[in-house]
C-alpha positions, -999 to 999 in steps of 0.1 A, spaced: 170 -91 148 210 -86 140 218 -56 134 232 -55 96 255 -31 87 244 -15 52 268 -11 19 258 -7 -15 266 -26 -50 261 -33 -85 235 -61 -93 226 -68 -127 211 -33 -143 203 -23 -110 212 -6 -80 203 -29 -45 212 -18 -9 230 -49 1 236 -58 39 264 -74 50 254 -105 82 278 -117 107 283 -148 84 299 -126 57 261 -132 35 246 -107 12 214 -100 15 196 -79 -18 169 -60 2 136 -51 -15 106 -29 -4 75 -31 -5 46 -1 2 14 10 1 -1 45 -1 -36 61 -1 -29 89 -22 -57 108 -6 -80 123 -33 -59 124 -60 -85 141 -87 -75 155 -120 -97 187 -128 -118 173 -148 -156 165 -144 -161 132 -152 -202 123 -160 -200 88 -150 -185 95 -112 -193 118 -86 -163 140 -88 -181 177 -88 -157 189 -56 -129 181 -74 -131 209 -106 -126 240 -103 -159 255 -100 -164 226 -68 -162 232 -33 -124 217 -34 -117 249 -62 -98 222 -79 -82 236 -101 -44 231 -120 -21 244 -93 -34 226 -64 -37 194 -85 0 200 -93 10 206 -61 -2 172 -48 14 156 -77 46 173 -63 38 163 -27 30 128 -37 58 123 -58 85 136 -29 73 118 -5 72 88 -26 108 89 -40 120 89 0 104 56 2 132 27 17 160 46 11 177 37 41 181 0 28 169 7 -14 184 35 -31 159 29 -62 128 31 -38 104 3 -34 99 -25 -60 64 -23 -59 39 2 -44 3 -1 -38 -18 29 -38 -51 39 -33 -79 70 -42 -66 76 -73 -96 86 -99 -81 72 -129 -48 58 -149 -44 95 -161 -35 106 -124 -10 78 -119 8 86 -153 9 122 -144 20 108 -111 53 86 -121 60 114 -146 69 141 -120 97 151 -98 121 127 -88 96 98 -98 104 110 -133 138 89 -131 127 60 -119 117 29 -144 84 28 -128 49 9 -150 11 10 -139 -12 -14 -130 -50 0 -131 -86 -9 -139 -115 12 -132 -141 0 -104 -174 10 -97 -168 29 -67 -194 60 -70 -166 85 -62 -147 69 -89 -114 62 -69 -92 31 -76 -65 13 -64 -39 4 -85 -3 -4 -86 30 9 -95 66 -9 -102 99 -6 -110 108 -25 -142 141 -29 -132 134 -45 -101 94 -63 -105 84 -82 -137 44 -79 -143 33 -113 -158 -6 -110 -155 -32 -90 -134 -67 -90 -131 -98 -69 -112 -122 -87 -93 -151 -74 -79 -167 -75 -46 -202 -89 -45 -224 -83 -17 -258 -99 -19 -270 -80 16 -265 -46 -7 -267 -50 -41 -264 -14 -43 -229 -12 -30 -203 -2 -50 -170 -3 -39 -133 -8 -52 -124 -42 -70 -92 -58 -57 -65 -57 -79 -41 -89 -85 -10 -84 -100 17 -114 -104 48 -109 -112 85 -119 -104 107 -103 -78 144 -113 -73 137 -143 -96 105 -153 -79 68 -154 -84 49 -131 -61 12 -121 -59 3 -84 -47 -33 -80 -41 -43 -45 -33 -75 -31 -17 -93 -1 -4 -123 -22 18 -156 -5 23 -155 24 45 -170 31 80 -198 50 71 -227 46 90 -206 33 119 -181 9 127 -207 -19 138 -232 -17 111 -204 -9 80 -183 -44 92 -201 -72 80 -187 -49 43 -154 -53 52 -158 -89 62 -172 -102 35 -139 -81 16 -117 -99 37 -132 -135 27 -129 -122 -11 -92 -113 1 -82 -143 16 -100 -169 -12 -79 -148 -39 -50 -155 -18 -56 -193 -7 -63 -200 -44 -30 -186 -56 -15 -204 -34 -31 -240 -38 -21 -233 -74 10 -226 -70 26 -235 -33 63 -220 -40 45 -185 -53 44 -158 -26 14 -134 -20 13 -98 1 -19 -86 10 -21 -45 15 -44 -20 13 -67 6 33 -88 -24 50 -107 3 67 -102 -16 100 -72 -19 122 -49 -56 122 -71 -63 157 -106 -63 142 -128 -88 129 -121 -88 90 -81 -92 93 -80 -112 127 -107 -136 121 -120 -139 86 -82 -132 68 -65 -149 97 -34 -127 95 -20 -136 131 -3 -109 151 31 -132 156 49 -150 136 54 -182 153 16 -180 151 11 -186 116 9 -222 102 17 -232 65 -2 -218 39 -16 -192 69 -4 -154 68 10 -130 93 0 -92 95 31 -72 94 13 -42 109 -2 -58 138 31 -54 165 35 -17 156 -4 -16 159 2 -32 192 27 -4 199 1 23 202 16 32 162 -9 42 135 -12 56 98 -40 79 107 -53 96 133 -92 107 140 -105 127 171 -70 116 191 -69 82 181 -45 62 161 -57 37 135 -39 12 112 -56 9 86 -28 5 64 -17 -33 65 5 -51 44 -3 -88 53 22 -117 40 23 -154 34 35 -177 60 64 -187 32 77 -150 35 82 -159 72 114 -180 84 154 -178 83 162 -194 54 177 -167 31 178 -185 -2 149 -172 -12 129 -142 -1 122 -134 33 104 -107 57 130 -89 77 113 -57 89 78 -31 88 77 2 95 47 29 91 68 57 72 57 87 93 83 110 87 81 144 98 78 163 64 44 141 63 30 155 96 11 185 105 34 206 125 12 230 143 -21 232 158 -47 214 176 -37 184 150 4 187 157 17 148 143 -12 142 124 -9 130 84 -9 167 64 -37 164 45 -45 185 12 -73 202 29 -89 198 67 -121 220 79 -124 238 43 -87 253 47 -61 243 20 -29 230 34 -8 219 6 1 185 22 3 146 13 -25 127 27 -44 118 55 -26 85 58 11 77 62 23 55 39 33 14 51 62 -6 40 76 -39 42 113 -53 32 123 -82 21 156 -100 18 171 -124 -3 208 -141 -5 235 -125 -34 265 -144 -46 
């Protein structure tokens, strides 16, 4: 990749980083991330969900300053999103484990977020923990048009519940795009016997995405979430088909933005001294390719910063999670955040 050389301007009602190419081009760089939020509870026992540890009688003593403390966390870490190349932060940012739209509005409404033009997408799913995933934008920057929730049906389980996947479309730079966010079943029970769940996600994912895309072959769709599963295993490799290069991915196919770091030995979280990814943004092959008239793929990066780490201890570079082993450590999440950019061409 060239190396750009970064200067900023006035577009529209916006800030943009702009970079400058060899050619003399402007390129208006957008971001785009996803986060699990880690927990993010409010204090209050909900009947419906099981949320108990999360109040302040529950084992989490959840109560209003640590709950406002994550918010402040959350919202710091957030508002250093992309600034290297997008002084506004990300366009759009996907997030997961959030129990309700409350949290997120409490969310967007603190700190440094507080300034920033930023709406919510969110519907409640049937997860038994009652987290979500859900959505947040910058009006300035990413136009919602329509969304929906669509839930995962797994005949094998009936009893399952787990988080709908949320579609949001929109238009970015003065084109249609399609964000589908997810939070795939978990591991419990093993890795083995918990991936035909994740699978059978990933085939829910990837007819979602197919179908937006037969319907309209110019729209653009990224693909991010907690998949619970690295870029290597079955449910992104095989049944999604997110290839691990570029050159790879045919029309109408999709490339895994996360799998060369992955291949770098680079993860978003870490468990008994190993590195996962589970943290994927995954893009459409028409994000892919040189021509800079409309919007392209230029770079990925897991954002694992050193504020977000642990800094001491047996678990020294590890995500700083709220709490580990019972003890409270006032942190972000288990999971580093992902990000994408993209680029487009500016008179």
């Amino acid at each position: 990749m060239r190396k750009f050389s970064l200067i900023f301007m006035l577009a529209c009602t916006c800030t943009l980083a702009i970079l400058a190419q060899n050619q003399n081009k402007k390129l208006a760089v957008y971001s785009i991330a996803f986060y699990n939020l880690e927990n993010l509870f409010d204090t209050i026992n909900q009947p419906d969900v099981i949320d108990e540890e999360f109040t302040p009688q529950g084992a989490m003593k959840w109560g209003s300053m640590k709950y406002h403390n994550k918010l402040n966390n959350l919202a710091y870490a957030i508002s250093q999103f992309a600034l290297d190349y997008c002084p506004q932060g990300p366009a759009v940012i996907g997030i997961s484990e959030i129990e309700n739209r409350g949290v997120i509005e409490d969310l967007i409404k603190t700190g440094p977020l507080a300034n920033r033009n930023y709406g919510i997408v969110h519907y409640d799913s049937p997860d038994r923990r009652g987290v979500d995933v859900g959505l947040i934008y910058n009006a300035d920057l990413f136009t919602v048009e329509n969304s929906k929730s669509v839930r995962l049906v797994y005949p094998a389980d009936t009893s399952m519940r787990t988080r709908d996947q949320l579609v949001v479309t929109g238009t970015l730079a003065g084109e249609r795009m399609h964000f589908i966010v997810n939070h795939w079943p978990s591991r419990l029970g093993g890795e083995k016997n918990s991936r035909p769940k994740r699978e059978a996600a990933a085939a829910l994912t990837k007819h979602l995405a197919d179908s937006l895309i037969q319907a309209d072959p110019d729209s653009k769709v990224v693909i991010m979430g907690d998949l619970n599963d690295d870029p290597n295993n079955s449910s992104t490799s095989k049944v999604l088909e997110a290839k691990k290069k570029q050159n790879e991915v045919k029309p109408g196919g999709y490339f895994n933005t996360m799998w060369p770091i992955f291949a770098k030995g680079i993860g978003s979280l870490a468990y008994q001294g190993q590195w996962n990814l589970f943290d994927q943004i995954i893009i459409s092959s028409n994000l892919l390719g040189k021509d800079r008239s409309t919007l392209k793929f230029i770079k990925a990066e897991v954002f694992n910063r050193d504020f977000l780490k642990q800094e001491e201890g047996k678990y020294k570079g590890y995500p700083k999670r709220t709490h580990a082993g019972g003890v409270y450590l006032n942190g972000y999440s288990d999971h580093f955040p992902t990000m994408i950019y993209l680029a487009k061409e500016v008179n």
